[in-house]
C-alpha positions in Angstrom: 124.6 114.7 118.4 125.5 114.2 114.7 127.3 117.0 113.0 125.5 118.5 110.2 127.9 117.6 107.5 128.6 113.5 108.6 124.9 113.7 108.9 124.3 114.6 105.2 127.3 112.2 104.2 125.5 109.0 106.1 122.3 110.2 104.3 123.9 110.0 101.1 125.9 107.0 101.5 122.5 105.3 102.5 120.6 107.2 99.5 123.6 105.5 97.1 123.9 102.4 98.7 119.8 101.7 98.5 119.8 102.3 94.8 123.0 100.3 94.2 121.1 97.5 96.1 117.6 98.1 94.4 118.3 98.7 91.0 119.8 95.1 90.8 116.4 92.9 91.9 115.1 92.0 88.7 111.8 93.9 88.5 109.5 90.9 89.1 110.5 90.4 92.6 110.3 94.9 93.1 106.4 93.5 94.5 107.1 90.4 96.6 110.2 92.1 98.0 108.2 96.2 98.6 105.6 93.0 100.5 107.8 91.2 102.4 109.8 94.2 103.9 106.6 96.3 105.1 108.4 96.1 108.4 110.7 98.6 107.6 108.4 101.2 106.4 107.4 100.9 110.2 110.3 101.3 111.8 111.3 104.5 109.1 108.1 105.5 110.7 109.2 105.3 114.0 112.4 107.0 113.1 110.5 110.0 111.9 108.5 110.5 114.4 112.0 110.4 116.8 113.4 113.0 114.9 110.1 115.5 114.8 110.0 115.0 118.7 113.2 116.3 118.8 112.7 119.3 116.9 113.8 122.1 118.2 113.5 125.1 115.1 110.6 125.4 112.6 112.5 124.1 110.3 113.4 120.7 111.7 109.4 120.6 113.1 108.6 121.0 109.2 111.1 118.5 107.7 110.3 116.2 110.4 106.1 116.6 109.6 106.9 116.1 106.0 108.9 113.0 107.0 106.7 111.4 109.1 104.0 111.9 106.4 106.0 110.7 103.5 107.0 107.6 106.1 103.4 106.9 106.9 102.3 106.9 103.2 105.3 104.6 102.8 104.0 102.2 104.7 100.4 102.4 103.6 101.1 101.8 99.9 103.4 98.9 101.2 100.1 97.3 102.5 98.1 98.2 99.9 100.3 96.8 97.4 100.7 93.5 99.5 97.0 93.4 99.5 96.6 94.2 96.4 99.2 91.2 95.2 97.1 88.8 97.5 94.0 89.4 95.9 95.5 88.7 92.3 96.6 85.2 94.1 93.0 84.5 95.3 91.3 85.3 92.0 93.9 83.0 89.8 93.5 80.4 92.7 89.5 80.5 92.2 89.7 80.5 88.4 92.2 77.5 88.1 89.3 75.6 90.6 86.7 76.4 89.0 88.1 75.3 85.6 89.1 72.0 87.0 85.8 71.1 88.7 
């Protein structure tokens, strides 16, 4: 198993490296790219769930129920926004029809 302290340092690395990586999309593309990468959400999901199975102590059973819940509302609002995005296609698609015909 993972030492404590490399755990944190992988979790930090990851933490800097996301919002290095992030914070340079130009914010038009924030939506079509949270849309196109729903499948991750899914498998941060999965990952969540991994860890709160193998809980031993209260405290990892709590961390792990708040990250399964913060991972599952993850990938909800990834949907939602995706459908959401779709929807705002569909109704510019039936206006520029409608104006043409």
């Amino acid at each position: 198993m993972i030492d404590g302290i490399i755990a944190l340092y992988i979790f930090m690395l990851a933490a800097f490296t996301g919002y290095e990586v992030i914070s340079r999309v130009p914010v038009i593309l924030h939506t079509p790219l949270m849309s196109g990468s729903n499948f991750v959400h899914g498998i941060v999901l999965v990952g969540a769930m991994v860890a709160l199975g193998g809980a031993t102590s209260t405290l990892e059973q709590v961390i792990g129920f708040i990250g399964v819940i913060l991972a599952a509302g993850n990938a909800v609002g990834g949907y939602v926004v995706t459908e959401r995005m779709l929807q705002m296609f569909l109704a510019s698609g039936n206006r520029q029809k409608k104006g043409h015909g």
